[in-house]
N, C-alpha and C positions, 0 to 999 in steps of 0.2 A: 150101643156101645158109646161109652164116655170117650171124646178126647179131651189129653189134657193139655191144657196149655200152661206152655212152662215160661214165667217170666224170665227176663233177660236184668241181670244186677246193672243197676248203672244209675247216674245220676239225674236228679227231675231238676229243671230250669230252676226253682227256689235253692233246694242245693248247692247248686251251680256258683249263681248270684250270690250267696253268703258263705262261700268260699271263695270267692273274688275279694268280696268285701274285706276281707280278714287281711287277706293274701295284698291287700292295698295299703290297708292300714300298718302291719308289717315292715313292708319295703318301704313307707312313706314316714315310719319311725328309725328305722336302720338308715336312711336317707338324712334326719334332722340330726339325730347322732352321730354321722361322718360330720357334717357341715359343722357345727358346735368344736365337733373335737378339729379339726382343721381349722376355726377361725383362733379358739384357745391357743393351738398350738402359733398360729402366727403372732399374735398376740404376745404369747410369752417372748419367742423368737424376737422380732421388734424389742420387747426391754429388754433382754440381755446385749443385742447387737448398738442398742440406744446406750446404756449404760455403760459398755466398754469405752463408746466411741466418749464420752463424757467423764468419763474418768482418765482416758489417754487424753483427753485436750485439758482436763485440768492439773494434769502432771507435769506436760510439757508447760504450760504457764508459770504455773507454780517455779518451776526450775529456773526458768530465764528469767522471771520477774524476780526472784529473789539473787539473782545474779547483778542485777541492773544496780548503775551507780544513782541514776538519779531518775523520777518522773518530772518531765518538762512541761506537760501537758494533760489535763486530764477531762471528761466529762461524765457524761453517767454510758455513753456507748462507745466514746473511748479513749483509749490512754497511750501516751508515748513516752517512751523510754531511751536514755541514753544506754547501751547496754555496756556488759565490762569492759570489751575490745574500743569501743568509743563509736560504736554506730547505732545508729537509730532505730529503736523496737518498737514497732506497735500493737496494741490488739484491736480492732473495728469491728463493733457488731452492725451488721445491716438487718433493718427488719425488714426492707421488702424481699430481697434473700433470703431470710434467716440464717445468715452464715455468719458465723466466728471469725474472722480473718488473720491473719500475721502476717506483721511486712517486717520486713529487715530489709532494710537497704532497697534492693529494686526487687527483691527476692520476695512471693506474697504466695502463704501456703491459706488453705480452710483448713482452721482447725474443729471447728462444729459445720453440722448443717441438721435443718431442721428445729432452730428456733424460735420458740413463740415470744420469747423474753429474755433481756439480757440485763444485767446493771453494773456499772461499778460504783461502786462508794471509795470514798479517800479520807483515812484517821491520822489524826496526829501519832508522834512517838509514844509518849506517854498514856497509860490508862488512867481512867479515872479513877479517883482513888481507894483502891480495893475490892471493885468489884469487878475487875476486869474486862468492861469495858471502854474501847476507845474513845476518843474525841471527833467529833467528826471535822472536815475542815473542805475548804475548796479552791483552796491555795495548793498547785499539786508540789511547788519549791517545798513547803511546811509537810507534806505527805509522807509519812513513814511505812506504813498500812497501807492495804489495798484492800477491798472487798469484793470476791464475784458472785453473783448469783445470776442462777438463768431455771426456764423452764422449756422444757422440748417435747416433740409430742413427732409420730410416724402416722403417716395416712397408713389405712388400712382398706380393705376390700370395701367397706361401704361407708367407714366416715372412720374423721378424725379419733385415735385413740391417745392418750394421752399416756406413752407409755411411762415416761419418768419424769414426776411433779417438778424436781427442784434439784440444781445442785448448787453449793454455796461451800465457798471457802474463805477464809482472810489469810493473804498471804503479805509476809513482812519480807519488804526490802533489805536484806543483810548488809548489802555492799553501800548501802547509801552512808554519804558521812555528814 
């Protein structure tokens, strides 16, 4: 008499091991696909919350600078104003800060942070002739024009991103006479 032996289904060590292996690679691709889409998503987040914050500090500028009766003072980091009520406006970029600044009076708000670069430039009244653009000048009495431009950048999880290269405006002094 025969006995049978009846095998038992199950898995042999090889099996095993390259259904681990799989089972690794997997989770260890599902893992690089979070991380990607979590650093994108930060990323994007950074330039829109960079963008607003540079588009409200160049609004507010724009506004009061073109309120301002005269520029008394100017340089390339920064510029002072007598404003319409007859007090004193400035804007100060600091680069070891990287901050924006505005003072009136004893009153000093930040209107940027996180700048890499700031500039002003000062044009005369007049453009040249027909092609629209200004004069430059560095007499700030002679200043009709203003020019800003900056570049800003947000740290991120593992280095610097640069979320928004450049923003640059020329704002005229209305009130100047």
């Amino acid at each position: 008499m025969f006995i049978k032996v009846q095998r038992r289904a199950g898995l042999s060590l090889l099996e095993m091991m390259v259904a681990m292996g799989i089972g690794t690679i997997v989770i260890a691709a599902t893992v690089q696909l979070y991380l990607q889409t979590n650093r994108a998503f930060l990323a994007q987040f950074n330039y829109v919350d960079l963008d607003s914050q540079s588009r409200e500090a160049l609004d507010r500028m724009s506004q009061q600078i073109r309120q301002a009766t005269a520029l008394t003072n100017g340089s390339s980091t920064n510029l002072l104003f007598i404003d319409s009520d007859g007090a004193m406006l400035s804007f100060t970029y600091n680069p070891v800060s990287r901050r924006l600044i505005r003072t009136k009076g004893t009153s000093s708000t930040v209107l940027l942070k996180g700048c890499d670069a700031l500039t002003f430039l000062m044009f005369q009244r007049n453009p040249v002739g027909g092609n629209g653009d200004f004069v430059a000048c560095t007499n700030a009495s002679a200043c009709k024009l203003v020019q800003i431009a900056w570049t800003c950048s947000r740290d991120m999880i593992t280095s610097r991103a640069h979320t928004e290269s450049i923003q640059t405006a020329k704002i005229m002094l209305r009130n100047k006479k």
